[in-house]
C-alpha positions as CSV (number, residue, x, y, z in Angstrom):
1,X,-13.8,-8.4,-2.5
2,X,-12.5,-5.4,-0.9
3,X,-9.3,-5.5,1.4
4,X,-10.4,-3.2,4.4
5,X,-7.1,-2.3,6.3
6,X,-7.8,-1.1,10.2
7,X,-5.6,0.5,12.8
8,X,-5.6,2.1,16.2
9,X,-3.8,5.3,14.9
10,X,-5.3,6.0,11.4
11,X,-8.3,6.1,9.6
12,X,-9.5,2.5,8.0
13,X,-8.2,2.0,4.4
14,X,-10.2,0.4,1.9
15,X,-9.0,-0.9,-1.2
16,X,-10.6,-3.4,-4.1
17,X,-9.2,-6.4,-4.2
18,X,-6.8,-6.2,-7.2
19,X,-5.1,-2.8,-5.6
20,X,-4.9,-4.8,-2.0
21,X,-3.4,-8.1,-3.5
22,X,-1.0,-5.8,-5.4
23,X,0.2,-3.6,-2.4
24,X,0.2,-6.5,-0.3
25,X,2.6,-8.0,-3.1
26,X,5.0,-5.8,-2.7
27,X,5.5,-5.7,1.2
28,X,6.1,-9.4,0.9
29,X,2.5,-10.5,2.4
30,X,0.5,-13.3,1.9
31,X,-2.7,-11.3,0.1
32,X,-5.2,-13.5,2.2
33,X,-8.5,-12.4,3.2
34,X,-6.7,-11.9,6.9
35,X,-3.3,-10.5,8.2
36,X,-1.2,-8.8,10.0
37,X,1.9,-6.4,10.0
38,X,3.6,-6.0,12.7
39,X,5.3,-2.7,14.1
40,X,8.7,-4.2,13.2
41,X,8.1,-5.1,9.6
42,X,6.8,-1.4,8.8
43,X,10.1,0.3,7.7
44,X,10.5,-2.5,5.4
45,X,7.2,-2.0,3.7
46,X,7.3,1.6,3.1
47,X,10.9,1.2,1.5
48,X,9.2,-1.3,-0.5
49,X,6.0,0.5,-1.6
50,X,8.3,3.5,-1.9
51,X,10.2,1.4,-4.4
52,X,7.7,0.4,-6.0
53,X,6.5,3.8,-6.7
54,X,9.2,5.5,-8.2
55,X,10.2,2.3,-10.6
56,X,6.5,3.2,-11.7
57,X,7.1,6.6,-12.3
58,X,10.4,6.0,-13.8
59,X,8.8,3.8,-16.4
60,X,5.8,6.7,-16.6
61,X,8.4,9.1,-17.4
62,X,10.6,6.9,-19.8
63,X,7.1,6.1,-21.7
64,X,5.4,9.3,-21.9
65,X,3.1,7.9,-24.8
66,X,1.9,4.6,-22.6
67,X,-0.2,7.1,-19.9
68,X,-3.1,8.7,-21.1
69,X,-4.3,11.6,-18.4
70,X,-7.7,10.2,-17.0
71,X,-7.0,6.1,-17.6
72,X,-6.8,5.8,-13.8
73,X,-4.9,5.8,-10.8
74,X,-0.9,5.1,-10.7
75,X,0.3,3.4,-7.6
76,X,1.4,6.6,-5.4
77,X,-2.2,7.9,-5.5
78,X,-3.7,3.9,-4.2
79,X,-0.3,3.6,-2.1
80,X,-0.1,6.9,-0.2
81,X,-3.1,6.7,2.5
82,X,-1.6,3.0,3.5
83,X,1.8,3.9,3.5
84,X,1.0,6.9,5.9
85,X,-1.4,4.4,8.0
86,X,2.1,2.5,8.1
87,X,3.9,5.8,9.2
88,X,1.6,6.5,11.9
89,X,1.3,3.1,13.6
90,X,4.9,1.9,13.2
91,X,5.8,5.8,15.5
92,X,3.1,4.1,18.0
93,X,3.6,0.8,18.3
94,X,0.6,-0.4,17.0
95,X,-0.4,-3.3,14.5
96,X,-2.2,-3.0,10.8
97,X,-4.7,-5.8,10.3
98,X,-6.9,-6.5,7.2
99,X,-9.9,-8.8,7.2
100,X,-10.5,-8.7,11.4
């Protein structure tokens, strides 16, 4: 399953399943295969996913041996196009839906 994230403002963001669930996690959604966030609950998930990602790279940094360059993608590279859809829609107005 693929999580498939549309707005009026930014470019649709498609992530698999396991990265959606997980981002949708931390902004305190329901990871259903529908949803909605609303202009108002924006700030609060960037702070989150922003929180997220430096705990992340805190840990990264504290446990240099655990990351091997090329084993994939941390969370700021899977987090950054969604948190600037959030940016951009929460400045208009506008809703971010998934699964619509």
């Amino acid at each position: 399953m693929l999580y498939k994230f549309k707005s009026k403002n930014a470019g649709d963001v498609i992530m698999l399943e396991s990265n959606g669930r997980k981002v949708l996690e931390i902004i305190g959604k329901d990871a259903g295969p529908k949803g909605i966030i609303l202009p108002e609950q924006m700030p609060a998930a960037i702070a989150a996913l922003q929180a997220a990602i430096a705990l992340e790279e805190s840990k990264d940094e504290n446990h240099d041996d655990a990351h091997v360059p090329g084993d994939g993608l941390g969370l700021r590279q899977r987090a950054m196009p969604f948190i600037d859809m959030l940016q951009r829609n929460y400045q208009s107005g506008d809703d971010v839906v998934w699964g619509v």
